[in-house]
C-alpha positions in Angstrom: 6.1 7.8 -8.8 9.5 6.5 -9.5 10.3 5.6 -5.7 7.5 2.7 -5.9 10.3 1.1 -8.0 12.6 0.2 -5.3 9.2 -1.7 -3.5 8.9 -4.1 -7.0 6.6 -2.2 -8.6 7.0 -2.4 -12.5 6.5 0.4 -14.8 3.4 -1.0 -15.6 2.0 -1.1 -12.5 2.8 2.4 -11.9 1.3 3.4 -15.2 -1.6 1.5 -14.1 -2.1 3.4 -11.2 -1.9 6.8 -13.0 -4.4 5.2 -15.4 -6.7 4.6 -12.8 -6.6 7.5 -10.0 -7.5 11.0 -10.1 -4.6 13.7 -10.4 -4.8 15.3 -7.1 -4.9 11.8 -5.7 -1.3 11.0 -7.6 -0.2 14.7 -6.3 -0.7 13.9 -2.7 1.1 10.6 -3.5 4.0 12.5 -4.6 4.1 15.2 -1.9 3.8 12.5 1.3 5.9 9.7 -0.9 8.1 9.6 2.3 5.1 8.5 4.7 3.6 6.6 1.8 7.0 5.1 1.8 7.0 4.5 5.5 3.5 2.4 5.4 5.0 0.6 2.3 7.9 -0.9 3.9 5.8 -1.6 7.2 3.8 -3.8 5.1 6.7 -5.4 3.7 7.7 -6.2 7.1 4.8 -7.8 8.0 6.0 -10.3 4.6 3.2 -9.3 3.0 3.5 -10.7 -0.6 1.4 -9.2 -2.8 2.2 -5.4 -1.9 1.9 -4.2 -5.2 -1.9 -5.1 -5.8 -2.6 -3.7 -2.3 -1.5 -0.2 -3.1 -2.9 -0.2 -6.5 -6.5 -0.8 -5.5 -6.2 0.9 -1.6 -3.4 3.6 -2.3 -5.3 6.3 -0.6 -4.8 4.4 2.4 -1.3 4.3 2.5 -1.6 8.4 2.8 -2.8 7.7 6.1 -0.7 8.8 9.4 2.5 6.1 10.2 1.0 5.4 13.0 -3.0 5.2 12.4 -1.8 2.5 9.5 -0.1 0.4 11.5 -2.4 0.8 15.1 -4.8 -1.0 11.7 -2.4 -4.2 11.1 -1.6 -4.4 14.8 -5.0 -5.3 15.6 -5.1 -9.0 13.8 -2.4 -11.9 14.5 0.3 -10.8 11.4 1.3 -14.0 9.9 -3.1 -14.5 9.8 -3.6 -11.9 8.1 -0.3 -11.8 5.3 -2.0 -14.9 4.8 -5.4 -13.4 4.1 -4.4 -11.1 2.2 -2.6 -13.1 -0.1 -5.5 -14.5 -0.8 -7.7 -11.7 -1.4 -6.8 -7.9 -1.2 -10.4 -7.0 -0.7 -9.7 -7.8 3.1 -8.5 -4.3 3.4 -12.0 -3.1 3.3 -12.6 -4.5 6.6 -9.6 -3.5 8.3 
């Protein structure tokens, strides 16, 4: 889970994240880190600012297909919804 650290994740956060998900969840994390990678630094892109609270509490979506996640994001006006999600991560459940 090391390779989170180069998107600002803290050792903290990750440990968080082991804290709070399954094993097999944190194995397939691990063995698609390159696609999880790939919707990570879509989402930084878009300037979304508060990345690191998005994957901690939606990280099985980021195990999603490249291009299924962003066909998601693409779908609302972006600098809308960085804004909406700044202001509360549980938009994700609607997307």
């Amino acid at each position: 889970m090391k390779f989170l650290e180069k998107y600002g994740f803290q050792k903290k956060d990750i440990e968080e994240l082991k804290e709070n998900s399954t094993n097999s969840l944190l194995k397939e994390i691990e063995a698609h880190k390159k696609l999880v990678e790939k919707n990570l630094e879509y989402l930084n892109s878009l300037g979304v600012t508060n990345l690191i609270e998005i994957f901690i509490n939606y990280h099985d979506m980021f195990l999603m297909d490249n291009s299924n996640f962003v066909e998601i994001f693409n779908q609302y006006e972006s600098k809308s919804l960085v804004e909406k999600l700044a202001k509360d991560v549980r938009v994700m459940e609607y997307l």
